[in-house]
N, C-alpha and C positions, 0 to 999 in steps of 0.2 A: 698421414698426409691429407688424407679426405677430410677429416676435421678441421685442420688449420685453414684449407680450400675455403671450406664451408663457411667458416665464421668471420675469412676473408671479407668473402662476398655479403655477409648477413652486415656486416661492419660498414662496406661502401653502401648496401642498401639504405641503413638507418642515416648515414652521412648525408645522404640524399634528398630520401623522403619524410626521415626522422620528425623534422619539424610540422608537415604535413599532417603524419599520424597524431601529435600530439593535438594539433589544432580540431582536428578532426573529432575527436575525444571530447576536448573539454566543449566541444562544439554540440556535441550527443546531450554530455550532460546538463548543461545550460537547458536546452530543448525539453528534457528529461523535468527539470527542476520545474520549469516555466508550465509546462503543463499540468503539472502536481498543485502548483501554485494558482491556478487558471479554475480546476475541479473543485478544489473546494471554496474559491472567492464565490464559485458560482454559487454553492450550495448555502454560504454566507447570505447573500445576495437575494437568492431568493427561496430564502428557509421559509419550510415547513418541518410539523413534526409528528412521527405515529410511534407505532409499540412495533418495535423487531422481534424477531425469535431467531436464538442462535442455533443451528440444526448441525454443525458436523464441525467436531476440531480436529484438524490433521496432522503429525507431526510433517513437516520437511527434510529441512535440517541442520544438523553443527545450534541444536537447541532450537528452534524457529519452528511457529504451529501459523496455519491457516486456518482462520476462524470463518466458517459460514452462515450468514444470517439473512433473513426473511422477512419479508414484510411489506406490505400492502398499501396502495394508493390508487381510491377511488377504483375499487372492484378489480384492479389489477396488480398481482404480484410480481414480485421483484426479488431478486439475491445477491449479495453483495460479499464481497469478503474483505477481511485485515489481515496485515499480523501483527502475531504476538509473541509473547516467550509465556512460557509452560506457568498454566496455574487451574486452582483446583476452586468451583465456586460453593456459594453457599450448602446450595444440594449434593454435595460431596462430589461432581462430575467433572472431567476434566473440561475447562474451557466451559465451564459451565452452560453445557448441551444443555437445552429444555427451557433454561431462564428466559424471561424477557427484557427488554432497556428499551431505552428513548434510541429513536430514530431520528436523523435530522436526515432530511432529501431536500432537491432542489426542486422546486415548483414546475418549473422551466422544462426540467428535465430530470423525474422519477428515478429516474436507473444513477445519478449520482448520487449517494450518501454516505454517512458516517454512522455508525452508530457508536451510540453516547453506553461506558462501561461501569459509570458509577465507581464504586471504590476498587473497578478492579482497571480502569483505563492507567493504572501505572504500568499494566502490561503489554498495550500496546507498543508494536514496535515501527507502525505504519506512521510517517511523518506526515502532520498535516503543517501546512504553511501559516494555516489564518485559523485563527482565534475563534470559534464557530460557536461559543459560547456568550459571547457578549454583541 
């Protein structure tokens, strides 16, 4: 009797508010998208470019690694991370710790970047919105 109570009441709640929570939702992610889209226009916008260094892949999870990388503008460092899904680079290390690649940051603002993976950016799994290439 306590469950049918329960999912009563869970039933007139979503009846109620249901519409609410939804909006609210796609309202997050909209906000969510728009500023993903926002970080790297900037970075677009007012590209520059140095040499990263990737220092630590971590796994997470359900397959997903946190790649962290390093690198410097104008005497001060910086770290930045992506993901990715599992892979091994040239130096035989996973997420190939130690390599270096192209850094693209924003002039404007140092602390926003991407780094550029070369032939291994098909393992990125970090959505950039804008094309930071051309």
């Amino acid at each position: 009797m306590i469950a049918k109570n329960y999912f009563e009441k869970l039933n007139v709640f979503f009846e109620r508010y249901g519409k609410y929570l939804v909006f609210t939702f796609v309202f997050l992610i909209l906000i969510s998208i728009g500023k993903q889209f926002l970080y790297y226009k900037e970075i677009k916008d007012y590209q520059k470019e140095t040499v990263g260094l990737i220092e630590e892949y971590e796994y997470r999870s359900r397959g997903s690694y946190t790649l962290v990388y390093s690198y410097k503008v104008n005497n001060e460092n910086f770290k930045n991370t992506i993901g990715t899904s599992g892979f091994y680079g040239d130096n035989k290390r996973k997420g190939c710790v130690g390599c270096e690649f192209k850094v693209l940051y924003s002039y404007k603002d140092p602390k926003k970047s991407s780094i550029r993976l070369g032939k291994y950016e098909k393992y990125k799994t970090t959505v950039e919105f804008v094309d930071l290439e051309k």
